[in-house]
C-alpha positions as CSV (number, residue, x, y, z in Angstrom):
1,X,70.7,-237.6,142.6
2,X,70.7,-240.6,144.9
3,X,74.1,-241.1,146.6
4,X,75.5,-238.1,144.5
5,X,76.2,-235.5,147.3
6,X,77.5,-237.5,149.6
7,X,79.7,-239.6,147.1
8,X,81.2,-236.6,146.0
9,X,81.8,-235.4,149.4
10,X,83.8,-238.8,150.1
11,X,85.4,-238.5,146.7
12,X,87.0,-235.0,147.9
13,X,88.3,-236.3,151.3
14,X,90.0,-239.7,149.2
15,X,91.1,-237.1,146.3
16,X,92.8,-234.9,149.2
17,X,94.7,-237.6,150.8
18,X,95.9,-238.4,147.4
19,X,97.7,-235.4,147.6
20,X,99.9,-237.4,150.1
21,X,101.9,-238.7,147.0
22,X,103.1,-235.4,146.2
23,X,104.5,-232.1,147.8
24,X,107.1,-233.2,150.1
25,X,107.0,-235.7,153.1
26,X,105.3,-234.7,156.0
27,X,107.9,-233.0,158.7
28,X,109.1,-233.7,162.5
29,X,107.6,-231.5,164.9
30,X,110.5,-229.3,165.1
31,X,110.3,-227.8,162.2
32,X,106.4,-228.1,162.1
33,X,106.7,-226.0,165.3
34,X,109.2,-223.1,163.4
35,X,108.0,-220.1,161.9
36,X,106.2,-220.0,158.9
37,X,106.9,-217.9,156.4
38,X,104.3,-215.4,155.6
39,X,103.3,-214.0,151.9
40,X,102.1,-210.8,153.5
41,X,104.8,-209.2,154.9
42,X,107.9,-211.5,153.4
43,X,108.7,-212.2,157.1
44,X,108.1,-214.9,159.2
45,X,105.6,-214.8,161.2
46,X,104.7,-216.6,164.6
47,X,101.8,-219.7,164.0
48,X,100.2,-221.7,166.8
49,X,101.0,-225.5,166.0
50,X,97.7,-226.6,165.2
51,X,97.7,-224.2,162.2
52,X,101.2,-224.2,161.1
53,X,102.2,-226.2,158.0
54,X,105.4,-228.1,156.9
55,X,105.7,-226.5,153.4
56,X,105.7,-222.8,153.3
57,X,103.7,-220.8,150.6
58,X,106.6,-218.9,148.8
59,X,105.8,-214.5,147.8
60,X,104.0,-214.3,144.8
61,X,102.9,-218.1,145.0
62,X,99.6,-217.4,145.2
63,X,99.1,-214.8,142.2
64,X,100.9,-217.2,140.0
65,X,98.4,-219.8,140.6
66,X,95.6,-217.6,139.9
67,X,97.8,-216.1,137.0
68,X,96.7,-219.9,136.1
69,X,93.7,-220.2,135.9
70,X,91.8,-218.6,132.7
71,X,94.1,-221.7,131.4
72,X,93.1,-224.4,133.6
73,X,89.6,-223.5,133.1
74,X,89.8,-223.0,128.9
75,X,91.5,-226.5,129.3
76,X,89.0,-228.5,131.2
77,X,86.0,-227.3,129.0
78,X,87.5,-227.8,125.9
79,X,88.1,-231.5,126.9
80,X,84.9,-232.2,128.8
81,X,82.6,-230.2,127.0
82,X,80.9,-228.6,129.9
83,X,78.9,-225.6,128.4
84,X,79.4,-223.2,131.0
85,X,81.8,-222.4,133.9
86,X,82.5,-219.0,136.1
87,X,85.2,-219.4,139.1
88,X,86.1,-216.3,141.6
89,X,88.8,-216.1,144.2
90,X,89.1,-214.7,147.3
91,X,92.6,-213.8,149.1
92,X,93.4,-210.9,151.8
93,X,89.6,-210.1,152.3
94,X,89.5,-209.1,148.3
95,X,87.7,-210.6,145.2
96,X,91.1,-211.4,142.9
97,X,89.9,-212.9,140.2
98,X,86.2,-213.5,138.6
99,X,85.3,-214.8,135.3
100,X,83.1,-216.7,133.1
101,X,83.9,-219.1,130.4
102,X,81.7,-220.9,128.1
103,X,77.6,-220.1,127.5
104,X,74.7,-220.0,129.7
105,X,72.6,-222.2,127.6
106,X,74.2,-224.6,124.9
107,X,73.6,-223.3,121.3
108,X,72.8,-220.0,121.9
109,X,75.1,-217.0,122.4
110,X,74.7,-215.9,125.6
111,X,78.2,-215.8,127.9
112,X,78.6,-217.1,131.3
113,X,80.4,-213.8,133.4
114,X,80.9,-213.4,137.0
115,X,77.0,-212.3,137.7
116,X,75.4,-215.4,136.0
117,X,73.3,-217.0,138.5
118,X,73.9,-220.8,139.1
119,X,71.8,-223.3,140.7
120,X,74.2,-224.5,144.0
121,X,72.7,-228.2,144.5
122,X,74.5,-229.1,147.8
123,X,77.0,-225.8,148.3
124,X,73.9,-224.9,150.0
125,X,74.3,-226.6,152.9
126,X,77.5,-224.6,153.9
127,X,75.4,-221.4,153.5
128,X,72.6,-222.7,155.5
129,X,75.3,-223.4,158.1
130,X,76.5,-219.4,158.3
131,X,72.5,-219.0,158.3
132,X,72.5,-221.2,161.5
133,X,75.4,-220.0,162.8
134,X,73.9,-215.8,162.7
135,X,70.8,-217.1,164.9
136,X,73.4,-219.2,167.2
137,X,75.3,-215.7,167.8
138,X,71.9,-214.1,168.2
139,X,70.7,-216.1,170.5
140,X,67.8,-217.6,168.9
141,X,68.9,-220.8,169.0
142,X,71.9,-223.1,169.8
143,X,74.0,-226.5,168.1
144,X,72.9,-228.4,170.9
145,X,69.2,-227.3,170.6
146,X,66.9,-230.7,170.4
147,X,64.8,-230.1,167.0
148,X,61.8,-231.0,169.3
149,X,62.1,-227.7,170.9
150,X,60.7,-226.0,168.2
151,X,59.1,-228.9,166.1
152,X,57.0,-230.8,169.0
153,X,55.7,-233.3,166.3
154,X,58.9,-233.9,164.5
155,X,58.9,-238.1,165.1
156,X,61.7,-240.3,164.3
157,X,61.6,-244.5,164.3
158,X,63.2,-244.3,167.7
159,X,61.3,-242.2,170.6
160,X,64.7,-241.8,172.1
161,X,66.2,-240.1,168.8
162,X,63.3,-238.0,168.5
163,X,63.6,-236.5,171.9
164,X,67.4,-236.0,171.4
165,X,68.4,-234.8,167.8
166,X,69.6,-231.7,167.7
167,X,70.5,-228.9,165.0
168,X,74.2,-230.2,165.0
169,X,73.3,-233.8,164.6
170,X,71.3,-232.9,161.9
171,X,73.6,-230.4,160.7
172,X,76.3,-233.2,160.4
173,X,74.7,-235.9,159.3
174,X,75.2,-238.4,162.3
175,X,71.3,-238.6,163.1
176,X,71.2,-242.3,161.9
177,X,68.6,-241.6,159.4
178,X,69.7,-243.5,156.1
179,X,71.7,-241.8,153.4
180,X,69.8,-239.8,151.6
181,X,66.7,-240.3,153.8
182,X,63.1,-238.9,151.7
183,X,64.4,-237.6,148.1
184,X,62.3,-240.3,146.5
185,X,59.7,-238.8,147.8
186,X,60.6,-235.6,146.6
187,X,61.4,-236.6,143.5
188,X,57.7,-238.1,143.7
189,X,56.5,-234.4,144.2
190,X,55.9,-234.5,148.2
191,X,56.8,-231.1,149.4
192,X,59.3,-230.1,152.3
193,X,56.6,-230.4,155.8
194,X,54.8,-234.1,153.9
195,X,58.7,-235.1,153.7
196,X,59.8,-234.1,156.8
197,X,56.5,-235.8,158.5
198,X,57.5,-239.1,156.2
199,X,61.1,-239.6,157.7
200,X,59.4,-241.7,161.0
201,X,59.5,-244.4,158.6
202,X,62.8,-244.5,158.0
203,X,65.0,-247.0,160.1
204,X,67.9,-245.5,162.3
205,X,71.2,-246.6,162.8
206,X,73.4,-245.9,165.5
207,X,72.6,-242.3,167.0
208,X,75.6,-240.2,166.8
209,X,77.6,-242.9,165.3
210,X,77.4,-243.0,162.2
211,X,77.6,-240.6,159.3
212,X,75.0,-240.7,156.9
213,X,74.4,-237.7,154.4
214,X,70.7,-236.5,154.0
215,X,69.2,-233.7,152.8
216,X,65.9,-233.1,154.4
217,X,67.8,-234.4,157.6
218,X,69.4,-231.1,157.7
219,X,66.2,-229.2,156.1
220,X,64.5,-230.3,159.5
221,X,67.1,-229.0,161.4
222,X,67.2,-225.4,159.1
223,X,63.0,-225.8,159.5
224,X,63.2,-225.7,163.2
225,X,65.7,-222.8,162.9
226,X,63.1,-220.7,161.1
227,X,60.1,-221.6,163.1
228,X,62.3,-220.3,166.5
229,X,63.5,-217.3,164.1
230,X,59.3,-217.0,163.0
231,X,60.2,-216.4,159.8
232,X,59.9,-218.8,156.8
233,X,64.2,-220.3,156.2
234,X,63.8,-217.9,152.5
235,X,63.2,-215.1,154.1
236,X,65.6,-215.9,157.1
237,X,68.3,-216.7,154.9
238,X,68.1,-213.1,153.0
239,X,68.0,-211.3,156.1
240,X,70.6,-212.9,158.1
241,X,73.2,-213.8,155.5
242,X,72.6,-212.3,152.1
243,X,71.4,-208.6,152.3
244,X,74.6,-207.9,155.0
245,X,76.8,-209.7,152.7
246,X,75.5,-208.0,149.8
247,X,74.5,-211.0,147.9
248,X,71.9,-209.2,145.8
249,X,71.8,-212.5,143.1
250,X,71.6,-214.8,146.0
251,X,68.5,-216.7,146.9
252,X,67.1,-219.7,148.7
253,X,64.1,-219.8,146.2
254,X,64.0,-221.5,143.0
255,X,61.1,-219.0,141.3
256,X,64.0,-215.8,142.3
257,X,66.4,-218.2,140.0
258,X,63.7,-218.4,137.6
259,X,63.6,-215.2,137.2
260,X,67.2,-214.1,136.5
261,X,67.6,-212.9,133.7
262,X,71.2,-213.6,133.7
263,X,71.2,-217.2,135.0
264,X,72.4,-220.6,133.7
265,X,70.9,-223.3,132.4
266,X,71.0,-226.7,133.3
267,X,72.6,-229.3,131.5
268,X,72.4,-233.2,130.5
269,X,74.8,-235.4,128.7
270,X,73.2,-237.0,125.7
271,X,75.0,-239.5,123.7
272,X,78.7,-237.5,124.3
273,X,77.2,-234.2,124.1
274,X,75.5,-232.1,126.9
275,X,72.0,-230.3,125.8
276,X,69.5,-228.5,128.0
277,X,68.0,-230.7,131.4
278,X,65.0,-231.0,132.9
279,X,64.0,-228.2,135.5
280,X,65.4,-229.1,139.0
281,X,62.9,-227.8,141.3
282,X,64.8,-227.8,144.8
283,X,62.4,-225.8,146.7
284,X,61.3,-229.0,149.5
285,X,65.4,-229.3,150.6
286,X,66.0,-225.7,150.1
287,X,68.3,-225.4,153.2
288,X,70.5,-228.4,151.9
289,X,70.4,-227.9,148.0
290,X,68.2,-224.9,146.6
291,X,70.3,-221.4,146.8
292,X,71.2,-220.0,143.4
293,X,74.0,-217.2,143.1
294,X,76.9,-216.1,140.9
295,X,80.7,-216.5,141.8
296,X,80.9,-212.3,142.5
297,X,78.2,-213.1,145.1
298,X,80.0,-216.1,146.2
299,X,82.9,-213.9,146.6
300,X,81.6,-212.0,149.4
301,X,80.7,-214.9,150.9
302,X,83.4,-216.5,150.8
303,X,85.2,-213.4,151.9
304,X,82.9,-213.2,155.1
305,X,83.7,-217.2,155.7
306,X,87.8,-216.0,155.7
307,X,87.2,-213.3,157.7
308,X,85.8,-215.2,160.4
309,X,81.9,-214.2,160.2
310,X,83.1,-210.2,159.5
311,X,82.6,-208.4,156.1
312,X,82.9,-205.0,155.5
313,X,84.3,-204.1,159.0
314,X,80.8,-205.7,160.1
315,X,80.6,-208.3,162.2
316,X,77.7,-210.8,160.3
317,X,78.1,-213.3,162.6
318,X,79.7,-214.3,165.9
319,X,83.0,-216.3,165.5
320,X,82.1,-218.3,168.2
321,X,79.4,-219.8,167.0
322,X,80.6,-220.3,163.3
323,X,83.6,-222.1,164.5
324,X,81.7,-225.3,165.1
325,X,80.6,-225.3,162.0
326,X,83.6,-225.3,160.3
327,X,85.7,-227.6,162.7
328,X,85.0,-231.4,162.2
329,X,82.3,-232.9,163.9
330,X,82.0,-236.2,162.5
331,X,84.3,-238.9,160.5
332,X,82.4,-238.9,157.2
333,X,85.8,-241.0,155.5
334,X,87.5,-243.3,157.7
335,X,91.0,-244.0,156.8
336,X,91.7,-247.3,154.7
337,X,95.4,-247.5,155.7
338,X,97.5,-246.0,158.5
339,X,98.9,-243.8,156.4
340,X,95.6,-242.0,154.7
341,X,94.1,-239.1,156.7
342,X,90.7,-239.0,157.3
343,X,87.7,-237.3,156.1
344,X,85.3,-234.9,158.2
345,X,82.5,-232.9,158.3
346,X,81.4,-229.7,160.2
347,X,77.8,-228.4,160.8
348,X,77.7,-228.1,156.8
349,X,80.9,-228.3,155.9
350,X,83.7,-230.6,155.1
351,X,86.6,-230.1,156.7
352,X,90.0,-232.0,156.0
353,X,93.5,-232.0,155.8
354,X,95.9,-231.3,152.6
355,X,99.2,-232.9,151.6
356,X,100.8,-229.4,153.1
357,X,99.5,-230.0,156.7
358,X,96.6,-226.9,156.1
359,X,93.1,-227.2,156.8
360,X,90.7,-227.5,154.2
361,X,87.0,-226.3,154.2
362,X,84.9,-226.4,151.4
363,X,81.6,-228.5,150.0
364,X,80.6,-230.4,146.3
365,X,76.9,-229.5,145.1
366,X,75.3,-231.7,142.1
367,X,72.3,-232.5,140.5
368,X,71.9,-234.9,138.0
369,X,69.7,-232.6,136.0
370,X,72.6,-230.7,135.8
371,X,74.4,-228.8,137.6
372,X,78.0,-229.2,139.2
373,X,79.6,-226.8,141.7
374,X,82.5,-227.2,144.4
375,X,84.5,-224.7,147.3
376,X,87.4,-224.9,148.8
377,X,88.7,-222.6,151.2
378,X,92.5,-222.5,152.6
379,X,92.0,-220.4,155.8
380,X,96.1,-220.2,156.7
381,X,96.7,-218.9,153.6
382,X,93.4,-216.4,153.4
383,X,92.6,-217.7,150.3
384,X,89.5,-219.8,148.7
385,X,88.4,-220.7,145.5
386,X,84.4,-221.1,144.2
387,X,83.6,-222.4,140.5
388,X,79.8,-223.3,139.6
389,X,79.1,-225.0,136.5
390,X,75.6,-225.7,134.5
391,X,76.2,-229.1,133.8
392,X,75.4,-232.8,135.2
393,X,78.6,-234.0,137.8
394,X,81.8,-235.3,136.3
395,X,84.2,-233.6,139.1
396,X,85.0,-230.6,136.8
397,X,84.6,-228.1,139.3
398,X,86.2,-230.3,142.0
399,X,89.0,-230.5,139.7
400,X,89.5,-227.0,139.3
401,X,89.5,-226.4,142.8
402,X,92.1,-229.1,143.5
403,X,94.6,-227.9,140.7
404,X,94.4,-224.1,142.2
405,X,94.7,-225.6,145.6
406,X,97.9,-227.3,144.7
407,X,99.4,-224.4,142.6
408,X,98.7,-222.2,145.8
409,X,100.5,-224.8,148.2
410,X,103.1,-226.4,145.9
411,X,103.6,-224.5,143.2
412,X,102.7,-227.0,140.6
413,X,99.5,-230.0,140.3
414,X,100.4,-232.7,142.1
415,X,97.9,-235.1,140.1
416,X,95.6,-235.4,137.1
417,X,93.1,-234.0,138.9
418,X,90.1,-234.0,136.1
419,X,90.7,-237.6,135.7
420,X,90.5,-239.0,139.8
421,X,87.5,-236.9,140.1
422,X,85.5,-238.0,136.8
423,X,86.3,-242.0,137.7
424,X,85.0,-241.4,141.2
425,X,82.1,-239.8,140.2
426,X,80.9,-241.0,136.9
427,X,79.6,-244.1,137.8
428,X,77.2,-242.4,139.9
429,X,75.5,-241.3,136.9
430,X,75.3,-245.1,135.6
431,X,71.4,-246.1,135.6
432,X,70.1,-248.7,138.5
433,X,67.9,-252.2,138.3
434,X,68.8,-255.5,138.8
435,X,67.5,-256.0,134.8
436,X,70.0,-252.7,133.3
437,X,72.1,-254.7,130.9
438,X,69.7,-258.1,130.9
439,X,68.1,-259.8,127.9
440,X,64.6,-260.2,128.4
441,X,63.7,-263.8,128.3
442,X,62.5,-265.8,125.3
443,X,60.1,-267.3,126.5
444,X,58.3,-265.7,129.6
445,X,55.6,-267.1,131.5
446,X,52.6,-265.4,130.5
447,X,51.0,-262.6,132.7
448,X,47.6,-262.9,134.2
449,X,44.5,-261.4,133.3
450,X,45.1,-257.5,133.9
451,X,42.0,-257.4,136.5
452,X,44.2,-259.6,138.7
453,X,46.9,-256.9,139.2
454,X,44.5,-253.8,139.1
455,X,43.8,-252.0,142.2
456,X,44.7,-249.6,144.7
457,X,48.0,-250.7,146.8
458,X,48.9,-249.1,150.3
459,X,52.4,-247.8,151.1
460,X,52.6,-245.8,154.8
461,X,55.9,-244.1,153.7
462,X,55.5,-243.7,149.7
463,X,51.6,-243.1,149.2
464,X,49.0,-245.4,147.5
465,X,49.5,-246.6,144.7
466,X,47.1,-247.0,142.1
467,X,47.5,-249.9,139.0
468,X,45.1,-248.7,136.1
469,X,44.3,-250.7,133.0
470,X,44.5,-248.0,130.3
471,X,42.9,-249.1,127.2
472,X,45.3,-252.6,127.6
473,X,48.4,-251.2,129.1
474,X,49.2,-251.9,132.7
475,X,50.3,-247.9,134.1
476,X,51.8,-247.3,137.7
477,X,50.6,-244.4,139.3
478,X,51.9,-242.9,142.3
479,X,52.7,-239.9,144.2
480,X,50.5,-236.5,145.7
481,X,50.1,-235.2,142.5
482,X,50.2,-238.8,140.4
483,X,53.0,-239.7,138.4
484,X,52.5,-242.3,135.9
485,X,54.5,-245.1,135.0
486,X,54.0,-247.7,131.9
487,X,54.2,-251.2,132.9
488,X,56.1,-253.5,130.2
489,X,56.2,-257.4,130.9
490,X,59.0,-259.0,132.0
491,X,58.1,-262.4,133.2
492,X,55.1,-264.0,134.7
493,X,53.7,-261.6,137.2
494,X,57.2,-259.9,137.1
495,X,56.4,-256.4,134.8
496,X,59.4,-253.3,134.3
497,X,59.2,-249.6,134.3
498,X,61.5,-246.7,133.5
499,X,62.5,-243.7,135.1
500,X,64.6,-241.1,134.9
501,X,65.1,-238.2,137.3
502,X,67.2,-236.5,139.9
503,X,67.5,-240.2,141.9
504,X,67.1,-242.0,138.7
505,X,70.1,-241.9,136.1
506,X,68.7,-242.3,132.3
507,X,68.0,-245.9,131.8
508,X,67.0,-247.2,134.9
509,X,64.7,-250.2,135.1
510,X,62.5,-250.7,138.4
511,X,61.0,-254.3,138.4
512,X,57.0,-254.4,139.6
513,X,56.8,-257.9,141.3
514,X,53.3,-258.9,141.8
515,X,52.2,-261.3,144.4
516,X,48.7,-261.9,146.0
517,X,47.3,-258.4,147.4
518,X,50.9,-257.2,147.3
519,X,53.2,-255.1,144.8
520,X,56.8,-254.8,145.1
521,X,58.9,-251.7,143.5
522,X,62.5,-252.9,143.1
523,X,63.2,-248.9,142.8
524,X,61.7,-248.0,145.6
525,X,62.5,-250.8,148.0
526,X,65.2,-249.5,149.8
527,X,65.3,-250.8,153.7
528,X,62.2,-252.7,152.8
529,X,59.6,-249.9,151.6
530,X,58.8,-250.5,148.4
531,X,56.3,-253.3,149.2
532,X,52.6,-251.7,148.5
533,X,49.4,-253.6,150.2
534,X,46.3,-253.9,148.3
């Protein structure tokens, strides 16, 4: 959904600082500097500053905190009504807990357990990171390496951009392309290379200055990876990541989901209660939002990501070259106050700072259609937390995440977790159009004769556009493969038209203002597009 990734990215760095309110006061350096005591061994054990952490993590903290959890997650489901939810831990290199709650597919009987596949949305992006990372180690390619060096016709709105961008700008989202840059067109049906070739249109802000999230930004920087790795990013990913790891439910294709037969179902609230969602066909942005898996698989991964790029006494990938990707790159939330801490991202992951003084790593994934997932991973304490769930975002799996993350650190929740997240994020899912909520008016000037508006419009970024008159109704239609849209008056030559899909909340309005030789789409009009040229 438009905004959704990032927003919920931004909503986990503000929810984190929140933490501030609770679990002591932050310590002098002294004792920042001490020992800290280690669950391991009982003993303490000697940190380097930067990792050390004011508040200790008592023996046996951590297994009552996932001794927790079947309630937490019973809790949360019964209260939200999310059909379907399966969490796993990892601590000590070891999968500790995995389990599903809830059903795969509302009204049927089918159980969610630790090897039902769920779609990932945006957790993808810290996968295709490690992906990265195995061909940085390999030597294939590097962080710095321009995107030009293995896309010569990738084109940007500034020549000096194009030349420049590399994997880690893209990576971490400071390439100045605009938030969300190309999922209308997606959502349009333009595939991943028409999307990618789109994007020139697209004005930049400042290069490596500002942080803006976007998916096919990074798929262009995962495309280049597999075109210097001559293999297509599926297949790369499988071979690089998931067969080492042993993710055998793990894939970066959405007809492998498809074909699970253990997998869950997407999910849609409709009028207070959440029933089966459209398909969400993520196969264009596969590096930033297509991999399916279960928790079990997840594990591993997660396991791996602990272990510093090692799993099974293997080294996957080099730990130099994951590093980057889990140290911050880029401010993605700047503090509001001099006493907040600040939000940032990797090369694919976010990476901030809890209440307790630890690093945090982890990622949000969402789709509107349905799905809802979240990571966090605690590397001073060895210890990470996944849960996926089959059902549109209200910061359920966030929430879960940030209660186990406090009962590891503190001992007890620090806030009302399920309630920050849902208020952050909710209103995300609230439908968009300057006319949602407006009476239409009494008396409207009259339209023109249909012939005046029919015709075939130009758009360099979105397509033609095509106004029929079909047997006396005014239709819209517009993409590669066309999608149509009914035209409803509104107001002289001002008409409406509905949609609803992954950028498009239920009940959002898109005015069509006509004008001589020239269509405007209020939907599509972001940084000035949406005008179409007869």
């Amino acid at each position: 959904m438009r905004y959704l990734f990032c927003s919920i990215s931004l909503a986990l760095a503000a929810c984190v600082s929140l933490t501030a309110c609770g679990g002591g006061t932050a310590a002098d350096s002294t004792v920042v500097l001490a020992a800290v005591e280690s669950e391991a061994a009982g003993q303490p054990e000697t940190v380097s500053p930067g990792s050390a952490s004011a508040v200790p993590i008592p023996e046996g903290q951590i297994a009552q905190a996932i001794g927790r959890l079947d309630a937490v997650a019973e809790d949360i489901l019964v209260r939200t009504g999310v059909p379907g939810m399966a969490i796993a831990v990892v601590h000590r290199g070891e999968t500790v807990y995995a389990k599903g709650f809830g059903v795969r597919k509302a009204g049927q009987p089918a159980k969610v357990d630790p090897d039902t596949v769920f779609q990932l949305a945006s957790l993808s992006k810290s996968l295709a990171a490690t992906v990265v990372a195995q061909q940085v180690g390999a030597g294939t390619v590097k962080w710095e390496m321009p995107v030009r060096t293995r896309l010569p016709r990738f084109t940007l709105a500034d020549p000096y951009v194009s030349e420049r961008v590399t994997i880690g700008d893209l990576f971490s989202h400071r390439s100045g392309l605009p938030d969300h840059a190309g999922d209308k067109l997606e959502d349009l049906g333009y595939g991943r290379m028409e999307v990618l070739q789109r994007l020139r249109f697209l004005p930049l802000a400042s290069f490596r200055n500002t942080y803006e999230y976007t998916n096919f930004g990074l798929t262009t920087a995962a495309e280049a990876v597999a075109v210097a790795a001559q293999r297509d990013w599926a297949t790369l990913s499988e071979q690089a990541i998931y067969q080492p790891i042993g993710m055998a439910s793990t894939s970066s294709r959405f007809a492998d989901y498809k074909a699970r037969a253990n997998r869950a179902v997407t999910h849609v609230n409709v009028n207070g209660s959440y029933v089966p969602g459209e398909e969400r066909n993520p196969d264009a942005q596969s590096p930033a939002g297509g991999v399916s898996s279960s928790v079990n698989d997840m594990a591993k991964w997660l396991t791996f990501l602990l272990a510093d790029g090692s799993y099974g006494g293997r080294q996957i990938v080099d730990p130099a070259s994951l590093l980057p990707a889990i140290s911050p790159q880029m401010i993605s939330g700047s503090p509001t106050s001099a006493d907040e801490r600040a939000g940032f991202y990797g090369y694919g992951f976010n990476v901030s700072t809890s209440a307790s003084g630890r690093t945090v790593i982890s990622h949000s994934g969402a789709f509107a259609l349905g799905a809802a997932t979240s990571f966090t991973a605690i590397p001073s304490a060895d210890v990470a937390i996944v849960v996926l769930t089959n059902a549109s975002p209200t910061g359920v799996p966030e929430a879960v995440a940030a209660q186990f993350s406090d009962l590891v650190q503190f001992g007890s929740v620090q806030q009302d977790w399920e309630t920050l997240y849902r208020q952050k994020i909710s209103p995300l899912l609230d439908p968009e159009g300057s006319l949602v909520d407006v009476a239409k008016p009494a008396n409207p000037a009259p339209a023109q004769a249909f012939a005046v508006y029919t015709g075939t419009y130009q758009n360099a970024y979105y397509g033609p556009l095509q106004v029929v008159d079909n047997q006396g109704t005014l239709e819209l239609r517009l993409g590669p493969q066309p999608m149509t849209f009914r035209l409803s008056h509104w107001d002289g030559n001002v008409f409406t038209f509905m949609l609803n899909n992954e950028n498009a909340p239920p009940g959002t309005i898109s005015k069509a203002s006509f004008s001589p030789d020239k269509v405007v789409l209020e939907f599509y009009d972001d940084h000035g597009l949406g005008s179409f040229v007869r």
